[in-house]
C-alpha positions in Angstrom: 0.0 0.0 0.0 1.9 3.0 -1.7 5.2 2.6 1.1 3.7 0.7 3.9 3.8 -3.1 3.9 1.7 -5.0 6.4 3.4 -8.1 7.0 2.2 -11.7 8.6 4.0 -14.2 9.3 4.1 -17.6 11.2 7.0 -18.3 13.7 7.3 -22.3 14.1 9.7 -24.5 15.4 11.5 -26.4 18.6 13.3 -24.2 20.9 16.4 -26.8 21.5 18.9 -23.8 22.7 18.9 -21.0 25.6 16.1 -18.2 25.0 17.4 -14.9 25.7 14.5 -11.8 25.7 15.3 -8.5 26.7 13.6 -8.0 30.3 13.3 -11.9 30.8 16.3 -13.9 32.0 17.8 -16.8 29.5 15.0 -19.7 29.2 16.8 -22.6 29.1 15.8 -25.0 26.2 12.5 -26.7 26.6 12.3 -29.3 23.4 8.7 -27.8 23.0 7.5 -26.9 19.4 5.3 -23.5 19.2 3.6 -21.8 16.4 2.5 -18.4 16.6 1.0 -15.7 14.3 2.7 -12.6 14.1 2.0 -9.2 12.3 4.6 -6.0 11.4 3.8 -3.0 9.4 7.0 -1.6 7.3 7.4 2.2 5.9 10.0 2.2 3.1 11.9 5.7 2.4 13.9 5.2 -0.9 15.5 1.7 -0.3 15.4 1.5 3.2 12.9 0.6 6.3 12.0 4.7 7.6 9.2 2.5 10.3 8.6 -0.4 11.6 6.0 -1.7 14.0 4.9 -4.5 16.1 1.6 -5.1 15.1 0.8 -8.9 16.7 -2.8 -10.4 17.1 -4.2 -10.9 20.2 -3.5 -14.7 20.3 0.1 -14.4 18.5 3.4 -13.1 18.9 5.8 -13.4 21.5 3.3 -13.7 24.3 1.7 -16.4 22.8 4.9 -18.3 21.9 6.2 -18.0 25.7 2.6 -19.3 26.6 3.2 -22.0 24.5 6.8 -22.9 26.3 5.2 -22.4 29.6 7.1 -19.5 31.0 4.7 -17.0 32.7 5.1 -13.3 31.5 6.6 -10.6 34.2 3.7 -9.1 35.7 0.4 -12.0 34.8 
């Protein structure tokens, strides 16, 4: 849409190394698969990214994919 991009994408796969998040401390591999939605939305300027935004569903992103490794986020 002109130089926006909304972006989605699925994250998938087996977290078989140490999880490092900024604000959480290293999560330890857990063997578990997860699969999560995620969503972005990208403003070009010329050739490069001017914007870009974190624009997850309600049931996706990195909330859901910690849900899904069973590490309860800092303040639920």
């Amino acid at each position: 849409n002109g130089n926006q991009a909304t972006v989605k994408v699925k994250l998938s796969g087996t977290q078989s190394g140490s999880l490092t998040l900024p604000g959480f401390p290293a999560i330890p591999a857990t063997g578990k698969k997860v699969s999560v939605m995620d969503g972005y939305i990208v403003t070009v300027q010329g050739d490069k990214i001017s914007h870009f935004q974190v624009d997850s569903p309600a049931d996706g992103g990195i909330p859901a994919m910690l849900m899904q490794l069973g590490i309860k986020m800092p303040g639920i």
